[in-house]
C-alpha positions in Angstrom: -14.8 12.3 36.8 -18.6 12.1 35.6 -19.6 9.6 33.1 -20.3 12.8 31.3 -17.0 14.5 31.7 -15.5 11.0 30.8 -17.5 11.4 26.9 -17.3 14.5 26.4 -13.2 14.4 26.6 -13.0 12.4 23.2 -15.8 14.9 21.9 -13.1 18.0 23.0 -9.9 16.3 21.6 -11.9 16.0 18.6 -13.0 19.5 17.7 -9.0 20.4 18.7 -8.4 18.1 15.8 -11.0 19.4 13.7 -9.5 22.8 14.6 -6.1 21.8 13.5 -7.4 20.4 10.2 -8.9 23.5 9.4 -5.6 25.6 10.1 -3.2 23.0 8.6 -0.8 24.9 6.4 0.5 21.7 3.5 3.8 24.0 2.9 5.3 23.2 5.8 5.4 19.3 5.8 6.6 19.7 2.1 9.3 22.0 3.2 10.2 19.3 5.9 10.0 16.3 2.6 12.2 18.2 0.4 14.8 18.9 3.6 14.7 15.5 4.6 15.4 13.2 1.2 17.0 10.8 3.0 14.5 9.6 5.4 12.7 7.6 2.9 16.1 5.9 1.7 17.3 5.2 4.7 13.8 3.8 6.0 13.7 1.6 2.6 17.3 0.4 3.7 16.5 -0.8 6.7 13.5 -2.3 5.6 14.7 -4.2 2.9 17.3 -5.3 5.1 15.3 -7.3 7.5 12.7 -8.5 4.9 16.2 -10.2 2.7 18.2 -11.0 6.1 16.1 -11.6 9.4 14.5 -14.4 8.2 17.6 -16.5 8.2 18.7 -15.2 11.5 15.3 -16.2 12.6 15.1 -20.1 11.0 15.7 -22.2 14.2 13.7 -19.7 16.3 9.8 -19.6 17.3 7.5 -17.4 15.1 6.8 -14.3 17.4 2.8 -14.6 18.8 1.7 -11.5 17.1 -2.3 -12.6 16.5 -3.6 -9.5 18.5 -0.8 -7.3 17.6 -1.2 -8.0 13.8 -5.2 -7.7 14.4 -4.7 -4.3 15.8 -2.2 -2.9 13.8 -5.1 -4.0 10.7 -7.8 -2.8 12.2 -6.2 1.0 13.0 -5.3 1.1 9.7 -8.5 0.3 8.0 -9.9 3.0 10.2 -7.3 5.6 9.2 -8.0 5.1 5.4 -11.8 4.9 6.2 -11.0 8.6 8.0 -9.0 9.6 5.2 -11.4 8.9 2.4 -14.1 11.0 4.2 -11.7 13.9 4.3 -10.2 13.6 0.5 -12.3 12.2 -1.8 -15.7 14.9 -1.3 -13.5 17.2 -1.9 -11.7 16.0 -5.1 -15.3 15.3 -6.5 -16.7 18.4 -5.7 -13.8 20.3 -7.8 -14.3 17.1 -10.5 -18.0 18.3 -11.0 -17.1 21.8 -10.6 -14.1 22.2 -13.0 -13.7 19.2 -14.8 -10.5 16.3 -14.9 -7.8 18.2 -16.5 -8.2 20.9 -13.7 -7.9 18.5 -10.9 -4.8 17.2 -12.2 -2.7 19.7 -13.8 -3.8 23.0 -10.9 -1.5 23.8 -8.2 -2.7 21.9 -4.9 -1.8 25.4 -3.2 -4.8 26.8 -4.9 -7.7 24.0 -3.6 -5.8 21.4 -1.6 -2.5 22.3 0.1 -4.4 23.4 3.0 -7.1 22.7 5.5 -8.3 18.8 5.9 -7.7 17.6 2.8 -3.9 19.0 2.9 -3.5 17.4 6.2 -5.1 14.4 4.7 -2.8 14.3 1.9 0.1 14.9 4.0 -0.7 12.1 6.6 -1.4 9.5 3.4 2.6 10.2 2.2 3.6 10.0 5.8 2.0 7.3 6.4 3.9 4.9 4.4 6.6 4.9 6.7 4.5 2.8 9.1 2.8 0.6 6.7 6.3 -0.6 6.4 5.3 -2.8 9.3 3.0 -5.0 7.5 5.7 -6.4 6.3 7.7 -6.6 9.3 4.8 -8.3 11.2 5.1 -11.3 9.0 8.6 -11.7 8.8 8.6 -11.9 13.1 5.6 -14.5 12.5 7.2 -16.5 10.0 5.1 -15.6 7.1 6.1 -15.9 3.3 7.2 -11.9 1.8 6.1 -12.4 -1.5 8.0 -10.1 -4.0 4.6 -8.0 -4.9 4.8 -7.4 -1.0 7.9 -5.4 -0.4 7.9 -4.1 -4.2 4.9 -2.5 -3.6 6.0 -1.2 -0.2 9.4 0.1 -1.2 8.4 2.0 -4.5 5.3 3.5 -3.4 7.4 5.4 0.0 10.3 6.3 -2.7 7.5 7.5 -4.8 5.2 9.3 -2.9 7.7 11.4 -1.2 9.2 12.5 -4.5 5.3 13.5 -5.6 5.1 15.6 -2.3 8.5 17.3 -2.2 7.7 18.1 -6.0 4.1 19.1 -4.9 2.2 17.7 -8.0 -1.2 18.3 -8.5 -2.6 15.0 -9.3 -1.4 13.9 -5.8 -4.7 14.0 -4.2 -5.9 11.7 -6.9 -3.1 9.0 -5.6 -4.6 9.8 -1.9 -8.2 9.3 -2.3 -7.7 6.1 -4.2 -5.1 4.8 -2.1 -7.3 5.4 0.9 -10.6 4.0 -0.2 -8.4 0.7 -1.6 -6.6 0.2 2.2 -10.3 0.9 3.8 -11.2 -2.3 2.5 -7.9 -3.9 2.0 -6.9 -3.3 5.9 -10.7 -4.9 6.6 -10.0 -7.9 5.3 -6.6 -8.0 6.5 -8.0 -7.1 10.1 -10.8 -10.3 9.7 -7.9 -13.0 8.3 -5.9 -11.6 11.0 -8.9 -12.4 13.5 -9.7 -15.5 12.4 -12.8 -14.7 10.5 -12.0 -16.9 7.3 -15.6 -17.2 6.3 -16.7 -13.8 6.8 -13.7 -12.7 4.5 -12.6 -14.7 2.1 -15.0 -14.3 -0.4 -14.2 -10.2 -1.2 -10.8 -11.7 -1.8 -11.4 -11.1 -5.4 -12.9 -8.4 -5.2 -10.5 -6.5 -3.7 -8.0 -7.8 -6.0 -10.3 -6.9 -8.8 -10.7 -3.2 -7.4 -6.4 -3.0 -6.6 -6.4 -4.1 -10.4 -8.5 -1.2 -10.9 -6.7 1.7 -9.1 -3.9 1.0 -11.1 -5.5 1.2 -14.4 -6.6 4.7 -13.2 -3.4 5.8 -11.3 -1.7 4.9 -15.0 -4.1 7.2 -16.4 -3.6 10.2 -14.1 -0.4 10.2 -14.7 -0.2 9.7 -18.3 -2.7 12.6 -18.9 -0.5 14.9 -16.9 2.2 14.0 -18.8 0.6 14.9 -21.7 -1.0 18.1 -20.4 2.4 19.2 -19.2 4.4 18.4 -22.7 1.6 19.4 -25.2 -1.0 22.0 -23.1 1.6 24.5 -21.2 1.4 27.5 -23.3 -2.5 26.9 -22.4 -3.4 25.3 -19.6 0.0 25.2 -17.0 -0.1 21.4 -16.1 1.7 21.3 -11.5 3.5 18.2 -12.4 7.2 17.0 -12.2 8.3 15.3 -15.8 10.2 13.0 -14.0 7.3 12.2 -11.6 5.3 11.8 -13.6 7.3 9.2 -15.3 8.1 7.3 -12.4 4.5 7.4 -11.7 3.7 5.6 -15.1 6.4 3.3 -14.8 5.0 2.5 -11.3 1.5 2.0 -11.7 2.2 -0.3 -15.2 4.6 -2.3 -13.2 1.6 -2.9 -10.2 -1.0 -3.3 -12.8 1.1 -6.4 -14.2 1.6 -8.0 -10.9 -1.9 -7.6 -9.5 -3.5 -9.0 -12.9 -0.7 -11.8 -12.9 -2.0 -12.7 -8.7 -5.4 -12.5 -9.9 -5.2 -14.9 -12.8 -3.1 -17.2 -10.7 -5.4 -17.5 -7.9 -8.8 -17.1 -9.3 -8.6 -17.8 -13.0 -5.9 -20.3 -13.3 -7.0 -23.7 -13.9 -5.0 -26.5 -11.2 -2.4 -28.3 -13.0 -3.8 -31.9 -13.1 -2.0 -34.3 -10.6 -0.4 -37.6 -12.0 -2.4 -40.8 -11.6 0.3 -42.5 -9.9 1.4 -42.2 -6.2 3.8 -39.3 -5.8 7.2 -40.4 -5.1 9.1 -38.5 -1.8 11.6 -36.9 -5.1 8.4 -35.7 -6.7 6.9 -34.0 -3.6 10.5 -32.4 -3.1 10.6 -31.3 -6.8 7.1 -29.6 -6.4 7.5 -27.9 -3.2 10.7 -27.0 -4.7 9.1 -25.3 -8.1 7.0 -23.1 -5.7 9.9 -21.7 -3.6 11.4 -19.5 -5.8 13.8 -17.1 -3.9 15.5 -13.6 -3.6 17.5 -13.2 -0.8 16.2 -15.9 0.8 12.3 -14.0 0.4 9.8 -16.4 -1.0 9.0 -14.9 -4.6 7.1 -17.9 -6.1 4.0 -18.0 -4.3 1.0 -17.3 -5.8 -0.7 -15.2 -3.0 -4.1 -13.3 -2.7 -4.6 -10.1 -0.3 -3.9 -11.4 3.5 -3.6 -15.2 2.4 -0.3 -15.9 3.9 1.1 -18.9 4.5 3.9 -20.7 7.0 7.3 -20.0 5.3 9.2 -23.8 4.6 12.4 -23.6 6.3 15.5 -23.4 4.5 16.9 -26.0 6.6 14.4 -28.8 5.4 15.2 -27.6 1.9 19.1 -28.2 2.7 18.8 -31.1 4.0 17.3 -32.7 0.9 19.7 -31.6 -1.6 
């Protein structure tokens, strides 16, 4: 094979894809969500499963050497959402500037976004929280602390997104281009801690805290002004929402809101609680380390944790042992 034949194979798998976008019927893969309820149960299951129980069955064993894996799996993802803000969010700001908020959230996404690339973009962001299940799961096989914000967020946001889809909602493609343009820079960072790049990424910590913080002050208002269009503007404007999404979808995004602002004031704002003067004793050091490892099924809860700053779970052993 030539060195051209050899580049212009990516270049023709490519325009098949590009093809493929542009045919992409949305009504399909909903039809397959709304046949095919219990996928995202039974994926949550299993999930929550080995985030409560593998741990334990893992406590005299070796953490798993996953540095490249973990690296990788970042790195494809931050590329993904980078891909899937390019194909979402032109298109939701072209019909913003074109026909206004209320239009963008309450039309049918059969009428400007069921179809074509965006519809496959939307689709693949609700699909692809099934795999970003693994995040989690990486950590767990490394040893790493699960804090509860962790698999809350994981768990709630699959349950969720596939009830949006099956129900085909029309702020949906709101949830999508936000989602996407937070994991672009959220998987980055994740991709550089995972590398070893400390320095390069440590200091947009807060920053993408600050932004997460964000999204969910706007996800809270999407869905809160589709409620209200849908109880108080149907005899004018017809508002594609679910009531019962749309609830969940409040509930939700309050419920991140309060987590993410409580991470952020614990990491960055929080002033240190001022060490004694005198020599810690070995009962205060257990007491401390103690305080910090709140539990839930044996998952750490209690650690005050930034975007990709894990650290070494304790074992429970060591904890047994002093009691």
């Amino acid at each position: 094979m030539s060195g051209t034949d050899s580049l212009s194979l990516p270049l023709r798998y490519w325009r098949q894809f590009l093809h493929f976008e542009e045919s992409f019927d949305g009504q399909v893969w909903i039809d397959y969500t709304r046949d095919h309820a219990e996928i995202p149960v039974l994926s949550v299951g299993v999930y929550l499963f080995f985030v409560f129980y593998v741990p334990e069955y893992l406590e005299n064993k070796k953490p798993w050497k996953l540095k490249y894996a973990f690296a990788s799996w970042n790195l494809f993802l931050a590329l993904f959402s980078v891909i899937g803000v390019f194909r979402t969010v032109p298109h939701l700001y072209e019909h913003v500037m074109k026909h206004g908020f209320q239009w963008t959230v309450c039309t049918d996404p059969e009428k400007w976004y069921l179809g074509g690339a965006p519809g496959l973009w939307v689709g693949l962001f609700i699909y692809s929280k099934i795999p970003e299940l693994l995040d989690t799961i990486f950590l767990v096989l490394q040893k790493k602390r699960v804090i509860f914000l962790a698999w809350f967020h994981h768990t709630t946001v699959l349950l969720y997104c596939w009830h949006a889809y099956n129900n085909r909602i029309g702020p949906g493609i709101w949830f999508a281009c936000t989602n996407y343009f937070v994991h672009s820079l959220m998987y980055t960072y994740y991709f550089l801690m995972a590398a070893k790049l400390h320095g390069l990424a440590r200091p947009f910590a807060p920053i993408i805290t600050t932004i997460q913080v964000l999204q969910m002050v706007l996800g809270s208002v999407v869905t809160v002004s589709s409620g209200y269009w849908h109880s108080y503007s149907a005899n004018t404007i017809p508002c594609a929402v679910d009531p019962a999404n749309f609830k969940l979808g409040f509930v939700m995004y309050a419920s991140y809101f309060v987590l993410f602002t409580v991470l952020f004031w614990n990491k960055y704002l929080a002033s240190p609680k001022p060490r004694s003067a005198s020599p810690e004793t070995a009962k205060d050091v257990k007491e401390r380390r103690a305080s910090k490892d709140i539990q839930m099924c044996g998952v750490d809860i209690g650690t005050n944790d930034a975007s990709g700053f894990f650290h070494s779970s304790s074992k429970q052993s060591s904890r047994k042992k002093g009691e």
